[in-house]
TIZADO-336286 format. One record per residue (C-alpha): x negated, y, z negated; residue in one letter. Coordinates in steps of 0.25 Angstrom, whole numbers, plus 5000, padded with zeros to 4 digits. Example, Ala and Ser with C-alpha at 12.3 -4.5 7.8 and 13.67 -1.06 7.14 Angstrom:
! TIZADO-336286
{px:4951	py:4982	pz:4969	r:A}
{px:4945	py:4996	pz:4971	r:S}
//
This chain:
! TIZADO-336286
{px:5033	py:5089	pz:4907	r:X}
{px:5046	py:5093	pz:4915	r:X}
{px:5049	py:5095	pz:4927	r:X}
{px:5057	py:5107	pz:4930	r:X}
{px:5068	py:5111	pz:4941	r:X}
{px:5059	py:5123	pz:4945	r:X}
{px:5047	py:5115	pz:4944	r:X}
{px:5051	py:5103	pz:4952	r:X}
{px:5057	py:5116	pz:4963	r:X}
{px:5043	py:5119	pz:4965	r:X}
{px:5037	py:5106	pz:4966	r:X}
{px:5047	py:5103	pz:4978	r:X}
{px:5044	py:5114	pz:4984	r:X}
{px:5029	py:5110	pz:4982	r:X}
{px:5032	py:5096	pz:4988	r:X}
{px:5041	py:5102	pz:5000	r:X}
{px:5029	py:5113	pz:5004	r:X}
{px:5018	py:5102	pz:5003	r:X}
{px:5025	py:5092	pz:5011	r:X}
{px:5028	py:5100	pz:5021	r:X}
{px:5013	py:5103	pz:5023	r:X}
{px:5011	py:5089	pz:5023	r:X}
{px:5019	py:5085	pz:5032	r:X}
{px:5017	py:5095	pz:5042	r:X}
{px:5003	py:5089	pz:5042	r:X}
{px:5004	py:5073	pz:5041	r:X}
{px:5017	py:5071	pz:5050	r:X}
{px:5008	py:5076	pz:5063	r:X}
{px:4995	py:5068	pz:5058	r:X}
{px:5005	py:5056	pz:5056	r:X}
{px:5014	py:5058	pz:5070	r:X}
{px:4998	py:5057	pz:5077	r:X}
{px:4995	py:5045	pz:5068	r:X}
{px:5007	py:5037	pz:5071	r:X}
{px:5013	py:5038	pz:5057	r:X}
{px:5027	py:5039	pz:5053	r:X}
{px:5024	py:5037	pz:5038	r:X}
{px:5012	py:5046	pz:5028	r:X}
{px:5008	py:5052	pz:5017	r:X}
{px:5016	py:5065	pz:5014	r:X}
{px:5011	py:5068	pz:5000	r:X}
{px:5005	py:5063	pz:4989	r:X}
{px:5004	py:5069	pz:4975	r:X}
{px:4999	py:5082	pz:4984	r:X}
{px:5003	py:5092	pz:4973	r:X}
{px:5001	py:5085	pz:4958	r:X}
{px:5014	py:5089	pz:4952	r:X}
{px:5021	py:5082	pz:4964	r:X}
{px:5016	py:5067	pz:4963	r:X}
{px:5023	py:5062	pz:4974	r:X}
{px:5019	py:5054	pz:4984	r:X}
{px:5028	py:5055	pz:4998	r:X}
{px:5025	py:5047	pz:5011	r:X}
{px:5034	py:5051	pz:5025	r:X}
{px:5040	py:5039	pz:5032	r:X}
{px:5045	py:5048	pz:5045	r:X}
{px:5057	py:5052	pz:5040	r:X}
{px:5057	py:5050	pz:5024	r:X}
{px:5048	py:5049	pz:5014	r:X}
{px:5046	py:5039	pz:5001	r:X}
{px:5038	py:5043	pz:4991	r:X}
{px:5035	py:5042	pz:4975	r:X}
{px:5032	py:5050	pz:4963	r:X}
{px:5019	py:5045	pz:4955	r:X}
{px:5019	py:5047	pz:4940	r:X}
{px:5018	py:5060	pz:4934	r:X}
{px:5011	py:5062	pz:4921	r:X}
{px:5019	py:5065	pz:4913	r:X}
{px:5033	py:5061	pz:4907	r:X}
{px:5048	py:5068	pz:4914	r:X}
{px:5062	py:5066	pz:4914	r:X}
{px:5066	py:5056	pz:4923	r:X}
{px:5078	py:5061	pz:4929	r:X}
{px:5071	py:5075	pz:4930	r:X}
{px:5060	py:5065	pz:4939	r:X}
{px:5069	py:5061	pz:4947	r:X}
{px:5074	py:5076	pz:4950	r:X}
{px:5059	py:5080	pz:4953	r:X}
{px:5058	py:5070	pz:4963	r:X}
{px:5071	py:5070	pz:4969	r:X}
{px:5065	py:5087	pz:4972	r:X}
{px:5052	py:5080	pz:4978	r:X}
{px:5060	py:5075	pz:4985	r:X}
{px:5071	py:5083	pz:4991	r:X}
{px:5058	py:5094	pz:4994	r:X}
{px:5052	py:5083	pz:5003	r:X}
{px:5065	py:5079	pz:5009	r:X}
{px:5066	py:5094	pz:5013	r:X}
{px:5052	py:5098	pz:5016	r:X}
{px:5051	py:5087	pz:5026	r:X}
{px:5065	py:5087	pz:5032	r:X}
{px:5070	py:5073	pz:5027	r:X}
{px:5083	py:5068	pz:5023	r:X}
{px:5081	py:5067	pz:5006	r:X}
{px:5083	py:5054	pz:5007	r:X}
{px:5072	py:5050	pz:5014	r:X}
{px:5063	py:5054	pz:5003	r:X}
{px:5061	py:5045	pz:4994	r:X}
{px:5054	py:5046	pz:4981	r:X}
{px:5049	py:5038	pz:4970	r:X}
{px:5042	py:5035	pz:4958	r:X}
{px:5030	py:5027	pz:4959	r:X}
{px:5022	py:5024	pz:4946	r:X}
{px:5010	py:5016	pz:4944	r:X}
{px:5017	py:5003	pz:4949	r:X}
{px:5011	py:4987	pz:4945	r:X}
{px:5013	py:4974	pz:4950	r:X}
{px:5023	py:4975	pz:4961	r:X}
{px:5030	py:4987	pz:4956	r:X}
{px:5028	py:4996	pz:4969	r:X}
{px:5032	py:4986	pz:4979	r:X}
{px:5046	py:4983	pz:4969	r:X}
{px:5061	py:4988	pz:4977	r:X}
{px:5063	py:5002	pz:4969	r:X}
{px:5076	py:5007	pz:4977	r:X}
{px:5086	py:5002	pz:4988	r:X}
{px:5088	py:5016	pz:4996	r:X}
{px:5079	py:5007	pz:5008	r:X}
{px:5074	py:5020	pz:5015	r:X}
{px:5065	py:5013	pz:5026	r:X}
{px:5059	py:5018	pz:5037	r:X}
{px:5052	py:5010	pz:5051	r:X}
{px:5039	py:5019	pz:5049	r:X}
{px:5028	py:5021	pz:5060	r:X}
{px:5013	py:5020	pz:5057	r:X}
{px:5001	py:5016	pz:5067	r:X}
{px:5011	py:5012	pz:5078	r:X}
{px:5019	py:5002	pz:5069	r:X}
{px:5029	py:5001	pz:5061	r:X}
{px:5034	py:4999	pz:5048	r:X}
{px:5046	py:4999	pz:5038	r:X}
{px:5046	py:5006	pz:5026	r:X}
{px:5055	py:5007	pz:5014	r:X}
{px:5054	py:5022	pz:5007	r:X}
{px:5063	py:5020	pz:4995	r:X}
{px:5063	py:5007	pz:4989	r:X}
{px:5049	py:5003	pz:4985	r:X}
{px:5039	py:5013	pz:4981	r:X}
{px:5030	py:5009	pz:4991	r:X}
{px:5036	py:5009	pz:5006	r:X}
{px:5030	py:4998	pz:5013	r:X}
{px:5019	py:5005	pz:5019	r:X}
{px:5009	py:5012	pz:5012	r:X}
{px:5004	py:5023	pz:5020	r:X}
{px:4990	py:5025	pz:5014	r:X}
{px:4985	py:5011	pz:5022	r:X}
{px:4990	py:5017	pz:5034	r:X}
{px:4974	py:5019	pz:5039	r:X}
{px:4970	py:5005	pz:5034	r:X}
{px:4982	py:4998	pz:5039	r:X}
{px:4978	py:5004	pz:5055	r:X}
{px:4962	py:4999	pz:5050	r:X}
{px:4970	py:4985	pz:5048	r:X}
{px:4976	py:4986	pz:5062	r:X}
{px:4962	py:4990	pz:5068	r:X}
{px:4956	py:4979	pz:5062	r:X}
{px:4967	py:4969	pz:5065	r:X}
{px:4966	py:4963	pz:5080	r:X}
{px:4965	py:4949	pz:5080	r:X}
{px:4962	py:4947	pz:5066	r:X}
{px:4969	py:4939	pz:5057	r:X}
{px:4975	py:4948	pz:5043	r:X}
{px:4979	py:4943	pz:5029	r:X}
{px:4987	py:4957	pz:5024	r:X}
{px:4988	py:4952	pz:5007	r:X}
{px:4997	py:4960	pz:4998	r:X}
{px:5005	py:4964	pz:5011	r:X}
{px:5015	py:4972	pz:5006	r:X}
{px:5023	py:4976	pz:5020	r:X}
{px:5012	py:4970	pz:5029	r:X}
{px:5008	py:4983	pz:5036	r:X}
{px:4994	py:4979	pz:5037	r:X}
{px:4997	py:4967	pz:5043	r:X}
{px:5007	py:4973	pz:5054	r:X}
{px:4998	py:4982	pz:5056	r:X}
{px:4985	py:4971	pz:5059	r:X}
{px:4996	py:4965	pz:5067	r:X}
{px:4998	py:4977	pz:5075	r:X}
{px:4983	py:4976	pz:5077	r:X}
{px:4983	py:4964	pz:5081	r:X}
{px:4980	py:4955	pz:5070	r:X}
{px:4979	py:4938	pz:5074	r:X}
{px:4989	py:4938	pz:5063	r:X}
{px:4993	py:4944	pz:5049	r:X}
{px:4997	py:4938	pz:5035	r:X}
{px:5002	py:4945	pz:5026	r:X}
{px:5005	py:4942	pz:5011	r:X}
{px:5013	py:4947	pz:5000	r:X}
{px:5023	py:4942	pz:4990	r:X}
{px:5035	py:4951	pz:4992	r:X}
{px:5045	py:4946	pz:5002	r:X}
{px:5052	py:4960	pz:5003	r:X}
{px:5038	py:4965	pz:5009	r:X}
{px:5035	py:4953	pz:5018	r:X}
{px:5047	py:4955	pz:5024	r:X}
{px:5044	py:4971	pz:5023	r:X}
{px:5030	py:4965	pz:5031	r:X}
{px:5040	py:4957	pz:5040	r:X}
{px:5047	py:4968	pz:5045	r:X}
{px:5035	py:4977	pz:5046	r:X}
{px:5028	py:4966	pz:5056	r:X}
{px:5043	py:4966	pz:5064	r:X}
{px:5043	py:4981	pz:5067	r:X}
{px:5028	py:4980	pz:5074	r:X}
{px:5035	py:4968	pz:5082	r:X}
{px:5028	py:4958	pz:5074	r:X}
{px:5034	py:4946	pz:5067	r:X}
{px:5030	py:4942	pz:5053	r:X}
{px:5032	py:4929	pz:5045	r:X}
{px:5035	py:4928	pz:5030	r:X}
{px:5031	py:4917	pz:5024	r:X}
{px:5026	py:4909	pz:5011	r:X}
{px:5012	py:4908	pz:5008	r:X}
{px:5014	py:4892	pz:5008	r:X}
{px:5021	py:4894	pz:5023	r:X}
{px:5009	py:4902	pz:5028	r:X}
{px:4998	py:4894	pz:5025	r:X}
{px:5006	py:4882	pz:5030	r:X}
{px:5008	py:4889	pz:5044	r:X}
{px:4994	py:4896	pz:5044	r:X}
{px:4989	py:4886	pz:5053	r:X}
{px:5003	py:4887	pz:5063	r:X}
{px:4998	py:4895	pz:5076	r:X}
{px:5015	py:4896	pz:5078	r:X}
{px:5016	py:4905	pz:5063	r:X}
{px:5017	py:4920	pz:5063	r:X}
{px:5006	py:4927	pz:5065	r:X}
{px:5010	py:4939	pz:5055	r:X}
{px:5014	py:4932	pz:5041	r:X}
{px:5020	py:4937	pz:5029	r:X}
{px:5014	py:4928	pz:5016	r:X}
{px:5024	py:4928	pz:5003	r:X}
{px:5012	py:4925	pz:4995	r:X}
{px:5005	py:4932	pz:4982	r:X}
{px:4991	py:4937	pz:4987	r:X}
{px:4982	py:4930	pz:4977	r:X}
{px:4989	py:4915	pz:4982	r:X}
{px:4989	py:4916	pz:4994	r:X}
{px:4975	py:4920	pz:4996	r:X}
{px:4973	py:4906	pz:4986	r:X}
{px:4981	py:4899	pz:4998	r:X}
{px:4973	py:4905	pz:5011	r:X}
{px:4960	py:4900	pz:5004	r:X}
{px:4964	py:4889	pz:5002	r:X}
{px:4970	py:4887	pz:5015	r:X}
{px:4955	py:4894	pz:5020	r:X}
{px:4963	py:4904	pz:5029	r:X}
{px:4956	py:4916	pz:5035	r:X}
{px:4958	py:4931	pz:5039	r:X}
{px:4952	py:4941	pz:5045	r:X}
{px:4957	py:4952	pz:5038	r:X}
{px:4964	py:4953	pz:5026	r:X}
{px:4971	py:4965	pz:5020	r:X}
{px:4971	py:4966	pz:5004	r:X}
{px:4980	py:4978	pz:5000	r:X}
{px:4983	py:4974	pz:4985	r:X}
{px:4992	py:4981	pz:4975	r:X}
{px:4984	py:4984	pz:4961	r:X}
{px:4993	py:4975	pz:4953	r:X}
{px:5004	py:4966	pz:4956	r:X}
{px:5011	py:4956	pz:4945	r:X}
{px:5021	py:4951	pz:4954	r:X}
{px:5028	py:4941	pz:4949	r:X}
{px:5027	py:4931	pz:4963	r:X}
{px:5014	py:4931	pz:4962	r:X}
{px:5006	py:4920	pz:4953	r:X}
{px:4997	py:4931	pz:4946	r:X}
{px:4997	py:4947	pz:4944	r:X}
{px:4986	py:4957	pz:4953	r:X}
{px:4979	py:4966	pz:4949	r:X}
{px:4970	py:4972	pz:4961	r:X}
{px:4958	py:4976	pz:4952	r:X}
{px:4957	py:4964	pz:4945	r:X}
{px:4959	py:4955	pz:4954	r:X}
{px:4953	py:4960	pz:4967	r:X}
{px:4940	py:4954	pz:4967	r:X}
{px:4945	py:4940	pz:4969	r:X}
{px:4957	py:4945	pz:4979	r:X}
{px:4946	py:4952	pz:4987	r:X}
{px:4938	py:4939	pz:4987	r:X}
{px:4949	py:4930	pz:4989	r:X}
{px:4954	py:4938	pz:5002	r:X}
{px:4938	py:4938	pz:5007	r:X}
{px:4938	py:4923	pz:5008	r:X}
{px:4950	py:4923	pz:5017	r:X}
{px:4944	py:4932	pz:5026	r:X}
{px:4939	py:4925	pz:5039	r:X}
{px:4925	py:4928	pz:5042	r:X}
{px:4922	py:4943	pz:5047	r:X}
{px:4936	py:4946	pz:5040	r:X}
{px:4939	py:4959	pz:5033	r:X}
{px:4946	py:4963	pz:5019	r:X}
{px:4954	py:4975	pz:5018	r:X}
{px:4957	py:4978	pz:5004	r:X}
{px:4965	py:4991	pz:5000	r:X}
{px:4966	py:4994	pz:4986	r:X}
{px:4977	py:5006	pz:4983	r:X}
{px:4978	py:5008	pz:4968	r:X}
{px:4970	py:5019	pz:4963	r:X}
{px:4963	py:5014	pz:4953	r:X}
{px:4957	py:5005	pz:4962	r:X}
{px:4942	py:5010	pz:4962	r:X}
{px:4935	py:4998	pz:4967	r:X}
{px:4923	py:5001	pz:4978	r:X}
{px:4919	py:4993	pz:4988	r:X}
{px:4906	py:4991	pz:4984	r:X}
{px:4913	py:4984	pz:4971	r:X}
{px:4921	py:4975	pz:4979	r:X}
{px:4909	py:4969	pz:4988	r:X}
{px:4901	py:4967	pz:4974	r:X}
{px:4913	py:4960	pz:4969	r:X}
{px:4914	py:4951	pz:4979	r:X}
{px:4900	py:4949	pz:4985	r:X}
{px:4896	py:4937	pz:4977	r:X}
{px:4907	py:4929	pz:4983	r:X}
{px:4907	py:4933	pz:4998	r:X}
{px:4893	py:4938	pz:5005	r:X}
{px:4892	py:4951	pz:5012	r:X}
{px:4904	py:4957	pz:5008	r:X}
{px:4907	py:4970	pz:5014	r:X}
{px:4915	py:4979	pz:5007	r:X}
{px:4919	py:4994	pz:5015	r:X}
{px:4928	py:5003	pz:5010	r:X}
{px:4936	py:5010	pz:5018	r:X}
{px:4947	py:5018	pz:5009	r:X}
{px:4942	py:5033	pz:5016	r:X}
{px:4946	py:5027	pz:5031	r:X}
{px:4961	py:5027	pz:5027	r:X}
{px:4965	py:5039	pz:5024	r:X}
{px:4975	py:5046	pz:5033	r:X}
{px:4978	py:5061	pz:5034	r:X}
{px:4989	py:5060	pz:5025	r:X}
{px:4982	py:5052	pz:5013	r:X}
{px:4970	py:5063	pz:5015	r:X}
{px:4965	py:5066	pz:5001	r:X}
{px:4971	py:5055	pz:4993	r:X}
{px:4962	py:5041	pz:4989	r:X}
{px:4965	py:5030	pz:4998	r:X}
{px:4966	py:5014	pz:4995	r:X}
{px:4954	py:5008	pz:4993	r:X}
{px:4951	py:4999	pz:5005	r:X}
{px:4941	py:4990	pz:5007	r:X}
{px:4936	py:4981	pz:5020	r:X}
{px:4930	py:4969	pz:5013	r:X}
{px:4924	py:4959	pz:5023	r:X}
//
């Protein structure tokens, strides 16, 4: 199947006329809210597979598979249209829009440097900021669809003590911090992301520490350390270590990928095979009257929540499993399917 010149003539226009009514709409909901960043369009009309998320003042977005084969540079020409029509429809500069391709992604493809044009921006959301890069990962460092459960966390927070696994750029944890949080650690094994985190935690006027997993646990016990900590570590060890070390949390935040085979870390992941026992390993670091929250985003995650408290009943009595998926919709992911999120306690 081709794309022609006409053909790709009316999609723009197409694009242009929807966003336009989109915006209109979201960019009022979003000044009320406290946003600078949301969800613009997402694969709204089915021969335009785009999705586009605003971040004030440009927009980073991607093209999802089509089925069926097409000349590459003739893609390329498509979406450069897409996004020239966006460009003008919303009064931006062309190159603040930014548009890549994003196929089914494994391991640690998705968080992988793709460009260097380093389009950033210092975005506001819920009275905090954080930075965002729009052009050179496919993913910017923030991912908007958590926006409800990352103000949850906060809620949640005062006092308490926060293990955020899988960290990724630590805006849960800078937002429990906001919340006032006893203290947060935060563990992932990218260095460019910790230092993403690092930076995050010093635009909210907060100072982080990175450090090794061995280095943490040696100074767990120092009243002097860092009360926010960045942990190079891979999941799966050091959860081994904080057993071992019989360390506790009051909550702990658990927003895997769906397969990772990085090679720093000892083993490969796979969320569905491997989530009972990561579930049950976090449980057991959980100090008593603690909570789990666990946010699964793959789609072919299908797990209920009944499923998960039978899986995990014989080792720990009078789990509680509540699915809350439906609480975290915002007005502009209205009528698209959530990430399944669970509070397990």
């Amino acid at each position: 199947m081709e794309i022609s010149d006409e053909k790709t003539a009316v999609q723009a226009q197409m694009l242009a006329n929807r966003l336009k009514k989109r915006y209109r709409h979201l960019h009022k909901w979003a000044k009320r809210s406290g946003f600078d960043a949301f969800r613009l369009y997402d694969r709204d009309i089915p021969e335009i597979p785009l999705v586009l998320d605003i971040y004030d003042d440009a927009v980073s977005g991607a093209l999802y598979k089509r089925p069926y084969e097409k000349d590459e540079g003739e893609e390329d020409r498509w979406i450069a249209a897409m996004g020239n029509a966006a460009a003008q429809s919303l009064g931006l500069e062309r190159d603040n829009v930014v548009i890549k391709r994003r196929q089914r992604q494994k391991g640690t493809a998705q968080y992988e440097k793709i460009a260097s044009q380093v389009l950033t921006r210092i975005i506001g959301e819920g009275n905090l900021r954080f930075r965002v890069n729009l052009s050179d990962y496919l993913d910017t460092g923030l991912f908007l669809d958590r926006r409800a459960m990352r103000s949850m966390v906060r809620a949640a927070a005062p006092g308490r003590q926060v293990l955020n696994l899988f960290c990724y750029t630590a805006s849960f944890s800078v937002y429990a911090a906001a919340g006032g949080a006893a203290l947060t650690d935060s563990v992932d094994l990218s260095n460019t992301y910790l230092d993403w985190a690092r930076e995050n935690f010093a635009l909210n006027g907060c100072t982080a520490e990175v450090l090794r997993m061995e280095d943490f646990f040696a100074r767990a016990e120092n009243p002097g350390a860092s009360r926010h900590s960045l942990i190079r570590a891979d999941v799966p060890a050091f959860l081994r270590a904080a057993a071992s070390a019989r360390r506790r949390w009051d909550m702990i935040i658990l927003d895997p990928p769906a397969f990772s085979n990085s090679t720093m870390a000892r083993a490969d992941f796979d969320l569905q095979r491997d989530m009972q026992e990561l579930l049950a390993n976090c449980l057991s670091l959980l100090a008593e009257g603690g909570k789990l929250w666990f946010s699964a985003s793959a789609r072919s995650f299908k797990t209920s929540a009944a499923a998960i408290e039978a899986s995990l009943a014989d080792r720990f009595a009078g789990i509680k499993v509540c699915d809350i998926s439906e609480k975290l919709v915002d007005e502009d992911f209205r009528g698209k399917k959530p990430p399944r999120t669970f509070i397990v306690e």
